[in-house]
N, C-alpha and C positions, 0 to 999 in steps of 0.2 A: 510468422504472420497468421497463423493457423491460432493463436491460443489453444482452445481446446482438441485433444485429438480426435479421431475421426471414432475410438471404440465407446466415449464419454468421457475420457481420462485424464489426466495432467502430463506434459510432457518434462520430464525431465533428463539433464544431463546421463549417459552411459558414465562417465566415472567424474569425480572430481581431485585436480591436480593438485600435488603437495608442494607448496610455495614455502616452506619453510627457510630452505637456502636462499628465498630471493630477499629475505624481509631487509638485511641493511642495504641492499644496494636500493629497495625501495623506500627508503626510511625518507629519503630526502628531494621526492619527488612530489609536484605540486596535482592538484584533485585530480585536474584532467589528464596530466602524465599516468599518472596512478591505471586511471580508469582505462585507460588505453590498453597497457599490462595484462590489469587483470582480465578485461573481455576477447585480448586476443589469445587464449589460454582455450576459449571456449567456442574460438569460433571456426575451426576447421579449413582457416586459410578462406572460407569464402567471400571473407571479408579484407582486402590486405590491408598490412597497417599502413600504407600510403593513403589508402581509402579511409578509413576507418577512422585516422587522428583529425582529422578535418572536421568529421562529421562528429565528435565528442566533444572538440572547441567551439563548434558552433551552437551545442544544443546547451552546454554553459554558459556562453555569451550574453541568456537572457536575465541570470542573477547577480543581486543587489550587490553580495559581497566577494571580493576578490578571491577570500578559500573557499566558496561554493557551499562547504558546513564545515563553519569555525566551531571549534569549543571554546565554551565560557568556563572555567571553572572557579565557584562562586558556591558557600555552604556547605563545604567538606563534600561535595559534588561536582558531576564534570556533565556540564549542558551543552549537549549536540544539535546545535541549531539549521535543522535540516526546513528552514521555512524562508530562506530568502530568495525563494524562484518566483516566477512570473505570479503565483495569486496563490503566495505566502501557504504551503501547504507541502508536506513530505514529497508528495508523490509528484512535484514537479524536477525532481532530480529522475525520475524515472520514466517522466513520460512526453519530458522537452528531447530527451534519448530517442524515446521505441518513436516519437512523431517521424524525427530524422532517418531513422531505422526501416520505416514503412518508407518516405519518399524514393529513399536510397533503394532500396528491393523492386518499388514502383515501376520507376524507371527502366527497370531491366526486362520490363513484364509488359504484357498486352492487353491489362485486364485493367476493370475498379478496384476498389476497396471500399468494401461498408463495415464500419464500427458498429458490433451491436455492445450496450456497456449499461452497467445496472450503477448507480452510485451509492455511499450516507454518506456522502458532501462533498468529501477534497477529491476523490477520483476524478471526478466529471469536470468539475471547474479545471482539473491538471490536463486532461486530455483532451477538453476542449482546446483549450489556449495552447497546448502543443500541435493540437490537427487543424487549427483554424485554416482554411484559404488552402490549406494543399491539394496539391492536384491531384487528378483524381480518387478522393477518400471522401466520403458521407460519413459521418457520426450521428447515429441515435442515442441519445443518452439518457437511461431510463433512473430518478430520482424518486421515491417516496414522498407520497407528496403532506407536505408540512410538518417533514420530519428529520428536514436538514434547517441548517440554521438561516435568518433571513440573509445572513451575507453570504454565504455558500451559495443560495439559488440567484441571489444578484448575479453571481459569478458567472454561473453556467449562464443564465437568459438572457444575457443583456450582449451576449455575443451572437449577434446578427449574421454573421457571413452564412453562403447559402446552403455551404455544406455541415453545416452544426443543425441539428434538430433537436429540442429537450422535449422529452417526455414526462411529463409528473403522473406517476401510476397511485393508483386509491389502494394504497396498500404500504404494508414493511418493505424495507431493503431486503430482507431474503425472500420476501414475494417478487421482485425486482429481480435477483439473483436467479433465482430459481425459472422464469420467463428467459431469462439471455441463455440461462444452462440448455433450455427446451429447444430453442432456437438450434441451438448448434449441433444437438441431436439431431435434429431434422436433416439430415445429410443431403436430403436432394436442394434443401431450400440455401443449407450452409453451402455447397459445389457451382448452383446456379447463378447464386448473386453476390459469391465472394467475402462468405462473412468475416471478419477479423476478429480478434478480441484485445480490448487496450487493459480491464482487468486484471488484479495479480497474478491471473492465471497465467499470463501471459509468461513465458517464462524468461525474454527480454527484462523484465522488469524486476522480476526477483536480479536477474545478474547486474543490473547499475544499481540497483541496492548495495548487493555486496561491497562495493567501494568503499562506500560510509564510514564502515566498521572498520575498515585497514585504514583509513585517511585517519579516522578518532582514534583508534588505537595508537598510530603513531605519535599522536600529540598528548599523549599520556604517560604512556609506556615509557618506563628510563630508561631500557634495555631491549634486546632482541629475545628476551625471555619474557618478562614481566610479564603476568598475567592480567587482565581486567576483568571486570563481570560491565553488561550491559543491560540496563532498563527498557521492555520496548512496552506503550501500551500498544494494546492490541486488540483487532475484534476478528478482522479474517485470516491472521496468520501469517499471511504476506511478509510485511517489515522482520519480524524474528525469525521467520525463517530464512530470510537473507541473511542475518547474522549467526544462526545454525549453518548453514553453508560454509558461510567466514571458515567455523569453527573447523568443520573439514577439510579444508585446506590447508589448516595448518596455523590461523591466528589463534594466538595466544589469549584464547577465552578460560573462564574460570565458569561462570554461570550466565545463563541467560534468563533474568527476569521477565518472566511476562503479568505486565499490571493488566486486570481488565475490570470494565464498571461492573453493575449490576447485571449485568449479562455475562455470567462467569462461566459460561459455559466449559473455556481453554482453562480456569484456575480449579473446577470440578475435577476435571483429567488429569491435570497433573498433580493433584493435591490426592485425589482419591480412585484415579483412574476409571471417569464415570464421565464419557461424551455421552452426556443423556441431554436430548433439546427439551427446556421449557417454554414460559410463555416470552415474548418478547418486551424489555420495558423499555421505556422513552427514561432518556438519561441527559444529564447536563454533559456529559460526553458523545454524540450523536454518530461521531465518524466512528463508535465502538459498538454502538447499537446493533447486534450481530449475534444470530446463536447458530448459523450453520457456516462453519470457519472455509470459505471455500481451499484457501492454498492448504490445510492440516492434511489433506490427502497425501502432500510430497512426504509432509514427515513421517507420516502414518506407513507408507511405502517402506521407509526407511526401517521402521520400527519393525516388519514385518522380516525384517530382511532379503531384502528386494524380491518379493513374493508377490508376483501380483495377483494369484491365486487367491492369497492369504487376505491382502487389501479389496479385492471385489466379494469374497466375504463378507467380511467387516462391515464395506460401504452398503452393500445389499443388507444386511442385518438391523443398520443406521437408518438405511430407508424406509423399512417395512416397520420398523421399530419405534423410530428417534432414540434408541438408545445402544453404545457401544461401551463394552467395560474390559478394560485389562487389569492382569492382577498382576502378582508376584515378581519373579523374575521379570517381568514387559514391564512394569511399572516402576520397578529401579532403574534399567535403563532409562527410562522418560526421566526419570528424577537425577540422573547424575549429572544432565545437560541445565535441566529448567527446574527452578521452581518460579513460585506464581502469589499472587494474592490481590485479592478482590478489596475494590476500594467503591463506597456511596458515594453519591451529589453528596451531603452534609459535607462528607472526606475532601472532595474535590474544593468546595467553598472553603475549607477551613485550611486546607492546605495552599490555595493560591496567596489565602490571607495574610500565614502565617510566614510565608517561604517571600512575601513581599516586604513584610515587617523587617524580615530579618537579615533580605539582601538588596530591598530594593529590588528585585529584580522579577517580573509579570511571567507568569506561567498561563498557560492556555487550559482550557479544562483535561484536555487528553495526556499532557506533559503534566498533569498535577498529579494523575493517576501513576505514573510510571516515578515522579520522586516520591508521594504514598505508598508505592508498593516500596519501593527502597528502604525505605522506613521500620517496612512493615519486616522484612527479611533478614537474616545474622549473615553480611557477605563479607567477609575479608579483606578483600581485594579494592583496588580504586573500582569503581562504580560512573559509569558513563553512561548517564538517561538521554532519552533523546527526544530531540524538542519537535515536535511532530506537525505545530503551525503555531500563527504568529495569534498573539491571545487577539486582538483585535475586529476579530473574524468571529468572538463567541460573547460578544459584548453585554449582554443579559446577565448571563454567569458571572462576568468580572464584576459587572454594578452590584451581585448578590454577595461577591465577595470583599469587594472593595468600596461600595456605598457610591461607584460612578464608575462610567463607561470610558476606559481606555482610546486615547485619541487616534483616530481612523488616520491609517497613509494614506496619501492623495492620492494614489493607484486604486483601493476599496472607497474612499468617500466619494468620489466621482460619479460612484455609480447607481445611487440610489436616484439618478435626475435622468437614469440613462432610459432609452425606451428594451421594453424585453421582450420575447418570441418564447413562448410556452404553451403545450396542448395537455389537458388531461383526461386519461384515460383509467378502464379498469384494468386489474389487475388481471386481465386475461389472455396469455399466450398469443391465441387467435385476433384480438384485436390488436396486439405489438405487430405483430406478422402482416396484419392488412394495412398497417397507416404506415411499413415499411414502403410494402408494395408499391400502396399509392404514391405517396412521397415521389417515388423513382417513377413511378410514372409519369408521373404530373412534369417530372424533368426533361419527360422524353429519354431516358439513357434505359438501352436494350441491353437488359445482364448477353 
């Protein structure tokens, strides 16, 4: 419930279990069985599975299709359609979850729960619509403001209920990021008024990721060996590192792609071993708009060999810097898991174009990037991208690539007649902090 730890840190698992032996008695289990498995693996009995499977059937109950993320495979390609939840977007497999997660904990508790949460689009809309109307949770949800896409911020604002609040801050999403980070440092502010975090950091959310990659792997894989490699685009690290986890566990990965836009910060490091921050650019990929990757930290961990000596180095050197470099030996390790490649808007436009021509079948700007990087890489193995939201949601992009706007679901067309609740603020700490307060006050509720 905590997202971030109390020293500034990321919380991660003490060890991760080897499922190898389990993989064919799992082979034939449906998403939510799956998912039940795997998280009671990590949850220390204080969840029991009488409890627990109730609360994973219900938090899938809110998606379109019956396997929660079917593969399409279609182009000498295997498309992982993780966009059929509540407002068509990855992160609502993850966060229709931690919503049910926090009620479940809630209840046990005497206290609120306030959401502080930074977005570049699909987060906010995902965690909105999973925290809508529960009892006692507040969500502030801080957005960049005219720098997520127009259907993205329908998303978030047009949910009214009293415990949602949208923030549009006059800044980047890691201007955004870096305000929620601040926040939670604050420890008497995070202890007094119960901050949460729904972000990847959270580390709920990396674990119903994990499922993904076992559920797609199975629907690929001809055997209990077979190897895959997996496509993720990426800006904060979150999604791949879910499927790095997979990998330690014991599923049978071969490579982890990671595609990123113009903001190649993650393809710098692994291509040349240079987490060096540049400037920030506005990309026809928005939810990738990102140069300080917040979840790279767990892997970085990893890389250090659980040193955290070693990683508060690093991230203090990143700070004072903006720039981290590994070489030799650290950089083969990075390379034997991931490689990477950077793909343009032209790339994106030309590949939605070309991958429509050739299957029929509509790719969204951020799944363009992760079959371009596939393209772009020599992988052996079957290759399973993953469809990260429904194109419909980036309808600009597809009229550039397809010369017309993709027909809206009547869950997204609805909403542009809907009325919306948004304030906007500067990009400054101390103002997030005061129209928190206020807010809670103005509600009457005494942290």
């Amino acid at each position: 419930m905590m997202g971030l730890a109390d020293d500034g840190g990321l919380l991660v698992p003490t060890e991760f279990p080897d499922v190898r032996s389990m993989l064919p008695e799992w082979r034939s289990l449906d998403f939510t069985a799956l998912s039940l498995e795997i998280m009671l693996l990590f949850t220390s009995g204080r969840i029991p599975r009488e409890g627990l499977k109730p609360l994973i059937e219900r938090s899938y109950k809110t998606f379109r299709h019956p396997e929660i993320t079917p593969v399409n495979s279609l182009g000498g390609i295997h498309i992982l359609e993780l966009f059929h939840g509540p407002t068509f977007a990855f992160k609502d497999v993850a966060l229709q979850f931690l919503g049910n997660l926090f009620e479940c904990f809630l209840d046990k508790r005497n206290h609120p729960l306030r959401i502080i949460g930074a977005t570049s689009g699909d987060t906010g809309s995902a965690a909105i619509h999973g925290l809508r109307g529960k009892k006692g949770v507040d969500v502030f949800m801080l957005h960049p403001k005219g720098r997520v896409s127009p259907m993205q911020e329908l998303q978030m604002t047009t949910v009214l209920d009293p415990n949602i609040h949208n923030l549009a801050i006059e800044g980047t999403f890691d201007d955004a990021q870096a305000i929620v980070k601040a926040l939670f440092n604050d420890q008497d502010f995070k202890k007094k008024y119960y901050l949460g975090s729904v972000n990847s950091i959270n580390w709920a959310r990396i674990l119903a990721q994990i499922v993904y990659y076992f559920y797609a792997w199975f629907q690929v894989a001809k055997d209990d060996s077979e190897q895959v490699s997996f496509v993720v685009p990426t800006g904060n690290f979150g999604n791949v590192l879910a499927g790095y986890y997979a990998k330690r566990m014991g599923l049978p990965i071969d490579k982890l792609v990671i595609g990123t836009n113009e903001n190649d910060i993650l393809h710098r490091f692994f291509s040349k071993g240079e987490y060096h921050r540049t400037e920030l650019k506005e990309t026809y990929s928005p939810s990738m708009d990102i140069q300080i990757s917040s979840n790279f930290e767990r892997y970085l961990f990893d890389l250090a060999g659980n040193s955290a000596e070693k990683l508060q180095h690093w991230m203090e050197e990143f700070d004072r810097s903006g720039k981290l470099t590994i070489e030799g030996e650290l950089l083969k390790i990075a390379q034997k898991d991931f490689v990477s490649a950077r793909v343009g808007d032209e790339e994106i436009v030309r590949t939605i174009r070309n991958f429509h021509q050739q299957t029929g079948y509509l790719l969204d700007p951020h799944t363009a990037v992760g079959v371009n990087a596939a393209e772009k890489t020599d992988i052996q193995t079957p290759v399973i991208c993953l469809a990260c939201a429904h194109p419909a949601k980036f309808g600009e992009t597809i009229r550039k690539a397809l010369g017309a706007e993709p027909e809206l679901p009547e869950e997204l067309a609805v909403l542009e007649n809907m009325e919306t609740n948004c304030k906007t603020l500067p990009a400054v700490t101390e103002s997030i902090k005061n129209e928190i307060l206020e807010t809670l006050e103005a509600q009457s509720i005494t942290p």
